[in-house]
N, CA and C atoms as a LAMMPS dump frame, in Angstrom:
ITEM: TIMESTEP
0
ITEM: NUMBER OF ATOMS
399
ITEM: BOX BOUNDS ff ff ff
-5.0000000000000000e+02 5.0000000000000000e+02
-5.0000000000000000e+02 5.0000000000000000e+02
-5.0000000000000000e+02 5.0000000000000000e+02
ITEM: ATOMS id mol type element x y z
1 1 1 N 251.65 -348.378 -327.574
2 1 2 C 251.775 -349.781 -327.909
3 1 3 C 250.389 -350.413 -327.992
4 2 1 N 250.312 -351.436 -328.648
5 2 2 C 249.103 -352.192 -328.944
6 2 3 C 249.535 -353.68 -327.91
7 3 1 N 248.423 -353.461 -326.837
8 3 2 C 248.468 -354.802 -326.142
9 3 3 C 247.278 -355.222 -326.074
10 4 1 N 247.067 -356.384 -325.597
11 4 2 C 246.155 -357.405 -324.917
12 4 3 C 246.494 -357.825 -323.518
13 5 1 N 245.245 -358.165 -322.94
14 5 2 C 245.7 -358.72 -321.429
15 5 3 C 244.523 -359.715 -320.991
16 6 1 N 245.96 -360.377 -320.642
17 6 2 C 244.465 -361.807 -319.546
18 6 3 C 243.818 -361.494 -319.013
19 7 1 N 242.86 -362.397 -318.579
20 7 2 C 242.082 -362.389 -317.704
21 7 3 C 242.338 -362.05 -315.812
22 8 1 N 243.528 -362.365 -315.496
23 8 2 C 244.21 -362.174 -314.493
24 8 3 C 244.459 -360.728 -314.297
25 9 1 N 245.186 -360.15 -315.305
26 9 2 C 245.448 -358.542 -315.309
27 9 3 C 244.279 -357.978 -314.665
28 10 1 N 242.998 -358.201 -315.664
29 10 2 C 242.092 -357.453 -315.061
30 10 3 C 241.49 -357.893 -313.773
31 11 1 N 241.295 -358.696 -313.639
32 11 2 C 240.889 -359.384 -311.669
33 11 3 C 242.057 -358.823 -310.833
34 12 1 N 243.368 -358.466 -311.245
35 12 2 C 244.155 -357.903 -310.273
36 12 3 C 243.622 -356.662 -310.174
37 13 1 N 243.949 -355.862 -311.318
38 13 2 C 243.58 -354.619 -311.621
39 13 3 C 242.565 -353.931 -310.318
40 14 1 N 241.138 -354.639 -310.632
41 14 2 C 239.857 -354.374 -309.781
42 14 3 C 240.222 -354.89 -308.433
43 15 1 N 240.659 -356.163 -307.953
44 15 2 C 240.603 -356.215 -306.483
45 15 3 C 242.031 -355.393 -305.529
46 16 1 N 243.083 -355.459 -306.598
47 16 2 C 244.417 -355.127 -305.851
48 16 3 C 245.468 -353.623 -306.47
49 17 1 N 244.669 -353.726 -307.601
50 17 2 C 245.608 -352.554 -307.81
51 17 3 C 246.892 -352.791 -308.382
52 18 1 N 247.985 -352.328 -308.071
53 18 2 C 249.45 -352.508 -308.153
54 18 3 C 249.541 -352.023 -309.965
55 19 1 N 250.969 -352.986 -310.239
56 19 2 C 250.717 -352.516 -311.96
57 19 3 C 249.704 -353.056 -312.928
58 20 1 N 248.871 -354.143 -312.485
59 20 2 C 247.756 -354.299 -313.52
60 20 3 C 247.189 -352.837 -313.941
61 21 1 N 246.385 -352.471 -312.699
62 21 2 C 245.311 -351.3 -312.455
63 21 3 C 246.395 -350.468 -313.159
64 22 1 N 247.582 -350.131 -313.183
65 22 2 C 248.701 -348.665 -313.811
66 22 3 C 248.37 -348.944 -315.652
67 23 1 N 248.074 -350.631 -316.254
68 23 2 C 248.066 -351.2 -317.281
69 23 3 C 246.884 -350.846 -318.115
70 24 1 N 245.985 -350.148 -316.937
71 24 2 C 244.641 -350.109 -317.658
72 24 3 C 244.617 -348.55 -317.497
73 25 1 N 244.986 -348.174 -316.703
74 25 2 C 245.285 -346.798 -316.538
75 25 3 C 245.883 -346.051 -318.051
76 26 1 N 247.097 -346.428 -318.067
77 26 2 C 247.622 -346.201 -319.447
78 26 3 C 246.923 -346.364 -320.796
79 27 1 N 245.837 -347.306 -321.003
80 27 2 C 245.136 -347.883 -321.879
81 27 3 C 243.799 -346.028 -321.892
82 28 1 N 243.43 -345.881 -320.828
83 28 2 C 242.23 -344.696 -320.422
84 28 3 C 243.004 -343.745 -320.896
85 29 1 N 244.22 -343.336 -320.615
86 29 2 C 245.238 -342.123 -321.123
87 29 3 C 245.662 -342.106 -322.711
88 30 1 N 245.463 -343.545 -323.121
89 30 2 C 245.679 -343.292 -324.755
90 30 3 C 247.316 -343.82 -324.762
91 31 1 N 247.837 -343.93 -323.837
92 31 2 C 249.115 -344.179 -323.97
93 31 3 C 249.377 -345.288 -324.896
94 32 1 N 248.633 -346.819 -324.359
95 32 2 C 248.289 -348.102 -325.19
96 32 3 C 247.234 -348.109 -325.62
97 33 1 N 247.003 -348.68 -326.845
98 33 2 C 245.609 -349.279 -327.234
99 33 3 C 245.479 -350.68 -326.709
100 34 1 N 244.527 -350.877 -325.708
101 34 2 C 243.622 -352.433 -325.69
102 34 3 C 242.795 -353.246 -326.174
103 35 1 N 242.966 -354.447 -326.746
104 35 2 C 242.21 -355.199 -327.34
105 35 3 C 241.568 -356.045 -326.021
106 36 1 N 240.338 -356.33 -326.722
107 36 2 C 239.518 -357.451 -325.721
108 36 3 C 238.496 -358.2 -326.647
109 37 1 N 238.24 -359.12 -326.222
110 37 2 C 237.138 -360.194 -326.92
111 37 3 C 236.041 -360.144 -325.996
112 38 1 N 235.195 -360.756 -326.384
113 38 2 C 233.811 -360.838 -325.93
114 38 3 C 234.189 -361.74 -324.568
115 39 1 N 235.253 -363.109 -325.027
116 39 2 C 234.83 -364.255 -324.67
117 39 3 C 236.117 -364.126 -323.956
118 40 1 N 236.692 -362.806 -323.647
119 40 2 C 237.692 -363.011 -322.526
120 40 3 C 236.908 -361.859 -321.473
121 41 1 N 235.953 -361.139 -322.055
122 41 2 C 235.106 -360.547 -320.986
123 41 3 C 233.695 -361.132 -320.391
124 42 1 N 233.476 -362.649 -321.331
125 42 2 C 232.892 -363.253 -320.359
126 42 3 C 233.306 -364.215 -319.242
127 43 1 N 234.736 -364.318 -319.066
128 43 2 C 235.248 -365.187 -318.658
129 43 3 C 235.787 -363.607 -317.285
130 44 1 N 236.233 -362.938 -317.807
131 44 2 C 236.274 -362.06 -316.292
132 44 3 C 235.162 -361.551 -315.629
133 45 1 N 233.856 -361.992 -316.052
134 45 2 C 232.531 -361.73 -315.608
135 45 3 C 232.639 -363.433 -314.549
136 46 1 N 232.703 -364.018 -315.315
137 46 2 C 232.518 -365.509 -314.678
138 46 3 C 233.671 -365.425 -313.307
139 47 1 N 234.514 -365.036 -313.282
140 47 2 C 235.635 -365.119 -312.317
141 47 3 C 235.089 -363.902 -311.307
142 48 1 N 234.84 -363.024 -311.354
143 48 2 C 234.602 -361.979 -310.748
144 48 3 C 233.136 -362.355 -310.065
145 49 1 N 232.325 -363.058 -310.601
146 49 2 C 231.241 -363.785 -310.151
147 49 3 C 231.398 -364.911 -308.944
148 50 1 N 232.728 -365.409 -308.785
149 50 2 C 232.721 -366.684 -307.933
150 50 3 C 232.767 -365.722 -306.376
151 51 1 N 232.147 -366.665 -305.629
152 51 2 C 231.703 -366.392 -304.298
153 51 3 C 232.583 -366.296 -303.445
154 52 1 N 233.992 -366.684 -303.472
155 52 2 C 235.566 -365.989 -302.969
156 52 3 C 235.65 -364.439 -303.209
157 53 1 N 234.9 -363.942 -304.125
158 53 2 C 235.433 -362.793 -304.714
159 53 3 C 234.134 -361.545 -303.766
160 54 1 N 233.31 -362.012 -303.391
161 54 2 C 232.023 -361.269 -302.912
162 54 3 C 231.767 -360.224 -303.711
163 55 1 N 231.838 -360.05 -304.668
164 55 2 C 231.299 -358.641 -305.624
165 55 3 C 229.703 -359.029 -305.995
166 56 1 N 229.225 -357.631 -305.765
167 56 2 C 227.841 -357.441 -306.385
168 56 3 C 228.006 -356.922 -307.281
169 57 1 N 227.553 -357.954 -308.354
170 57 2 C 226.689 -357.974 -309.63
171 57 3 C 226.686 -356.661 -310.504
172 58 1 N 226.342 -355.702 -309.657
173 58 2 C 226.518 -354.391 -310.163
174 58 3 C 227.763 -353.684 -310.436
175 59 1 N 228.759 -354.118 -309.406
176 59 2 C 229.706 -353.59 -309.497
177 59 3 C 230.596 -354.361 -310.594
178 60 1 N 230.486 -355.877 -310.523
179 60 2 C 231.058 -356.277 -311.762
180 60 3 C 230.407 -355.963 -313.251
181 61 1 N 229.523 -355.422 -313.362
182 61 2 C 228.849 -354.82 -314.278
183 61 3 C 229.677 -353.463 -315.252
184 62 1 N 229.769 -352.943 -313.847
185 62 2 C 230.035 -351.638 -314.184
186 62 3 C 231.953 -351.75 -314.618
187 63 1 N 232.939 -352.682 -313.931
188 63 2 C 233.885 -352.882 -314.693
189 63 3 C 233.868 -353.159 -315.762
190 64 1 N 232.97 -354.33 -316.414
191 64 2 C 233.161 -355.196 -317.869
192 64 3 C 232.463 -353.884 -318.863
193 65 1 N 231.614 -352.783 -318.27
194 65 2 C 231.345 -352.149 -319.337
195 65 3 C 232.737 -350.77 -319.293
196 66 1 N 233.437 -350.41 -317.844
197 66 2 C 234.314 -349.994 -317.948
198 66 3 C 235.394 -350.545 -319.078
199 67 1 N 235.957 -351.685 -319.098
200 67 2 C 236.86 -352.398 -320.226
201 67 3 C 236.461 -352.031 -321.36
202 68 1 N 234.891 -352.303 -321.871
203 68 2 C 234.187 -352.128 -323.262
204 68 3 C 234.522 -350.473 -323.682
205 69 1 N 234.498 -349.519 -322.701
206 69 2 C 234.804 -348.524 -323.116
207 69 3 C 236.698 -347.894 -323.624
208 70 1 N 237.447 -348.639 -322.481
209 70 2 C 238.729 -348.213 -322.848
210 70 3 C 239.308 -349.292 -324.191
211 71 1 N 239.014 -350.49 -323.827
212 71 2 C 239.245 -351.618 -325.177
213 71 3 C 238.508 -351.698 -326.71
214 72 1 N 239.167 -351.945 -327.265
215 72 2 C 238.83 -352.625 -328.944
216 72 3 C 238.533 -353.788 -328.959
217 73 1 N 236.629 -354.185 -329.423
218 73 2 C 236.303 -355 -329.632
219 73 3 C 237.153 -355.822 -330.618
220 74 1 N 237.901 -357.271 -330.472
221 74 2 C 238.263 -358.492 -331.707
222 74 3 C 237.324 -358.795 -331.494
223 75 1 N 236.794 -359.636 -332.555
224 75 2 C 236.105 -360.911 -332.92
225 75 3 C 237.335 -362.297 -332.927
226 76 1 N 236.954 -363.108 -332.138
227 76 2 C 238.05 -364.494 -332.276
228 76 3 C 236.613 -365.366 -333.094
229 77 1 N 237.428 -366.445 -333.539
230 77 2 C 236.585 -367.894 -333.901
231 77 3 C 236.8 -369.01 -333.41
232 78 1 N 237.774 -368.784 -332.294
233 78 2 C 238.121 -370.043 -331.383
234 78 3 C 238.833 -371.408 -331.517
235 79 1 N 239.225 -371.352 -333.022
236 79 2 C 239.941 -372.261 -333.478
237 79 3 C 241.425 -372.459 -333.748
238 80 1 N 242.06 -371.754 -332.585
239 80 2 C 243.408 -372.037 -332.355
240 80 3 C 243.819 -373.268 -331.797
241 81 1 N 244.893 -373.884 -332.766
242 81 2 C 245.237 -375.156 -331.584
243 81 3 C 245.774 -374.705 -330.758
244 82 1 N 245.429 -376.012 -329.899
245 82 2 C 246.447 -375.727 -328.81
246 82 3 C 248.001 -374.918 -328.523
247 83 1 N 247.955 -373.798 -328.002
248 83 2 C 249.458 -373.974 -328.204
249 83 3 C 249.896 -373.751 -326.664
250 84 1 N 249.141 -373.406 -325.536
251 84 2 C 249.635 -372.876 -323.892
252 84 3 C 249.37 -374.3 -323.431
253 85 1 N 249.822 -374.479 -322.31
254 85 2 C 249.577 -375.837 -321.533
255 85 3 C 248.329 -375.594 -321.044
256 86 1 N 247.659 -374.684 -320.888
257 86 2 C 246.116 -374.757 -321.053
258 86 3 C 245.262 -374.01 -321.83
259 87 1 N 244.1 -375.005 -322.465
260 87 2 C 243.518 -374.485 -323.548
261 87 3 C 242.712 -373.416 -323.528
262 88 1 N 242.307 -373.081 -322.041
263 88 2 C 241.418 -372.16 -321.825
264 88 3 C 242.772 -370.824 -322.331
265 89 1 N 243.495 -370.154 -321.857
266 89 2 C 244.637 -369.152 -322.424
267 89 3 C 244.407 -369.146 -323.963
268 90 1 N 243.849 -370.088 -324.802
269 90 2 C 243.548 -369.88 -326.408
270 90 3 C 243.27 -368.463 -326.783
271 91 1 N 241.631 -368.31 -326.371
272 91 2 C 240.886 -367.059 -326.292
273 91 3 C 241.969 -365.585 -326.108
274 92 1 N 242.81 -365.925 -324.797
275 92 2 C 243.548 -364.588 -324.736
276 92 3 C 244.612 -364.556 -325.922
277 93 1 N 245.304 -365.676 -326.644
278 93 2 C 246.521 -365.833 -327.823
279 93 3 C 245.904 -365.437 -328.762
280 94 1 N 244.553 -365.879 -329.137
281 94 2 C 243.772 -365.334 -330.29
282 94 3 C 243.268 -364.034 -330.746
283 95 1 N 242.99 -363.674 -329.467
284 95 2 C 242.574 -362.069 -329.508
285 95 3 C 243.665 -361.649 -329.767
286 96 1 N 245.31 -361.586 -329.381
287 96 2 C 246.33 -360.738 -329.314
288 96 3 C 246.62 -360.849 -330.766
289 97 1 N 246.65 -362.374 -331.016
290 97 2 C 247.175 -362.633 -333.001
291 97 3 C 246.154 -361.728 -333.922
292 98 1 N 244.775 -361.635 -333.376
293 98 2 C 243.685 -361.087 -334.3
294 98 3 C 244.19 -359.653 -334.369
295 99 1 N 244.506 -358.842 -333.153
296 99 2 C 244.614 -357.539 -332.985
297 99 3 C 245.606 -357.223 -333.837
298 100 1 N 247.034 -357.986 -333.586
299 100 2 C 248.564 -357.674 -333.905
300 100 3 C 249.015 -356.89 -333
301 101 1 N 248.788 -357.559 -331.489
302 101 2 C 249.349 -356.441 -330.419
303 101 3 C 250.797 -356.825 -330.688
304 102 1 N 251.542 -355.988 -329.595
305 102 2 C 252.911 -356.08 -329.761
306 102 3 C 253.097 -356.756 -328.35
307 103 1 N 252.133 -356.741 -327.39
308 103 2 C 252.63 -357.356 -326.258
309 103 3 C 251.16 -357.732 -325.745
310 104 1 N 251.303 -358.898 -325.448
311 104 2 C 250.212 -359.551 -324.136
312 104 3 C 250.493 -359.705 -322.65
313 105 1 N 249.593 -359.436 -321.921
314 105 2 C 250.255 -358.947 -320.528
315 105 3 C 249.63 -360.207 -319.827
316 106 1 N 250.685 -361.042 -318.901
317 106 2 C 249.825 -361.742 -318.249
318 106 3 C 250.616 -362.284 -317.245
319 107 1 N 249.714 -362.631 -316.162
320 107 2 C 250.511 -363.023 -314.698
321 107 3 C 250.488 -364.689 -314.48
322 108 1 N 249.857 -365.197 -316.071
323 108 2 C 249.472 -366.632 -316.101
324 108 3 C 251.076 -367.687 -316.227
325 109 1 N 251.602 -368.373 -315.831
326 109 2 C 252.947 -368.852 -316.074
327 109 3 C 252.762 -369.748 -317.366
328 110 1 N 251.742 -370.443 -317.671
329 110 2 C 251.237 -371.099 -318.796
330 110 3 C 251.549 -370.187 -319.732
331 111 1 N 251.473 -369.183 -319.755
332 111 2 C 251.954 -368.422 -321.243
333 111 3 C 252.95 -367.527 -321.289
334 112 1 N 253.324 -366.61 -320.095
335 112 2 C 254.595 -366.459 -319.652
336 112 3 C 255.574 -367.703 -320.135
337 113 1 N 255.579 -368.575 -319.756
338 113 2 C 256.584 -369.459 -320.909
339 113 3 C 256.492 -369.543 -321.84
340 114 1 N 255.954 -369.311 -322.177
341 114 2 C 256.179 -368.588 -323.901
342 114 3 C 257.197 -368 -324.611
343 115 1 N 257.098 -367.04 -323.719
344 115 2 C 257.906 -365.606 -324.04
345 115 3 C 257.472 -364.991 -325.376
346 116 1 N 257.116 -365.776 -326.553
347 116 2 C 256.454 -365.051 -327.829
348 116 3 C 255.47 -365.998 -328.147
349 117 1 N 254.785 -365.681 -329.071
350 117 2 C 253.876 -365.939 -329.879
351 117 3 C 253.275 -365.264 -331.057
352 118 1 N 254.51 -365.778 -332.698
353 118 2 C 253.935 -365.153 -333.627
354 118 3 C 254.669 -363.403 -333.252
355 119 1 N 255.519 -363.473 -332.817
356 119 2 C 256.311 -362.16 -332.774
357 119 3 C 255.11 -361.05 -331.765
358 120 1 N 254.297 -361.599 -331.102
359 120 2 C 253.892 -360.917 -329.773
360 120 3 C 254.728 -361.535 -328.572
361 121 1 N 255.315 -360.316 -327.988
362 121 2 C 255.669 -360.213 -327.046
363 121 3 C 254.814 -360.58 -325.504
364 122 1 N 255.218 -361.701 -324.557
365 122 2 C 254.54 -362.35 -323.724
366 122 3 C 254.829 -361.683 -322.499
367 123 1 N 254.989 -360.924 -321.265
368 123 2 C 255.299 -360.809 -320.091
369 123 3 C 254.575 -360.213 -319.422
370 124 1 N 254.519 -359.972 -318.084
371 124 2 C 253.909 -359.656 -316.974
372 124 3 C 253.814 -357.951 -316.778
373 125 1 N 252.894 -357.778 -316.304
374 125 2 C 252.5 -356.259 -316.276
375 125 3 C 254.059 -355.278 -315.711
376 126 1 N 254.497 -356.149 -314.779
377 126 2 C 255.701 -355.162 -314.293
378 126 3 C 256.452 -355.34 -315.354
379 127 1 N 256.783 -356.145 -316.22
380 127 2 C 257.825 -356.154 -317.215
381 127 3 C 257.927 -355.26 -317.98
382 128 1 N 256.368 -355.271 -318.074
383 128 2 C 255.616 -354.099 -319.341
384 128 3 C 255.856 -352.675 -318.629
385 129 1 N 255.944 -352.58 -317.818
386 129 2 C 255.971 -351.282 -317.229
387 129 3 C 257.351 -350.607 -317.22
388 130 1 N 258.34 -351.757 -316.853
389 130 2 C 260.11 -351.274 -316.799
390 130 3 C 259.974 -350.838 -317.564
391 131 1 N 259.545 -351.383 -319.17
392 131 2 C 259.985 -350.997 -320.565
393 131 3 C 259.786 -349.574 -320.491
394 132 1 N 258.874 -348.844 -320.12
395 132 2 C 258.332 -347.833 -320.107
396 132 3 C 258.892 -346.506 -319.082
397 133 1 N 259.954 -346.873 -318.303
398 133 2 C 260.363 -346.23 -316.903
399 133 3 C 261.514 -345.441 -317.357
């Protein structure tokens, strides 16, 4: 399958594990292809950076170039309207419409209500995973 994933997926992924980390796993195995943008991997640089999170620098380094290797660079242009109850989630809708994933993975409820967008499929990593069981 061709997915995309928030920004959340991957901050779970790295601090906790569970099915994010199984999401990216699958992506390294070839199972899914991942899309990512620049500007949703500077935004998990920026989050992974805040001082709740205590990571050195290096180590968030070495994830965002981990992602660059299992993911497919999009290019977005940032000019989606609005369509999530928050505008920052744009970046992740845009990348998924640019790609033509079939599913975006996210633990965000702002777009989880969704449920689609443009015939991408919206739900949460465990959802994504039943499908697969």
């Amino acid at each position: 399958m061709k997915i995309a994933c928030d920004t959340n997926i991957f901050i779970s992924a790295f601090y906790f594990g569970g099915s994010p980390k199984i999401i990216l796993e699958r992506a390294v195995e070839g199972i899914d292809t991942l899309y990512i943008a620049k500007e949703i991997l500077e935004e998990i640089f920026d989050v992974m950076s805040r001082p709740k999170f205590k990571t050195d620098i290096i180590y968030i380094e070495h994830f965002i170039n981990f992602i660059q290797e299992i993911a497919n660079n999009i290019r977005i242009k940032g000019n989606l309207n609005t369509i999530s109850r928050d505008v920052d989630d744009n970046k992740i809708l845009e990348c998924a419409l640019a790609a033509k994933v079939d599913y975006l993975i996210t633990g965000d409820k702002d777009l989880l209500i969704l449920n689609n967008f443009k015939n991408i499929k919206i739900i949460s990593s465990e959802q994504y995973l039943k499908l697969f069981k």
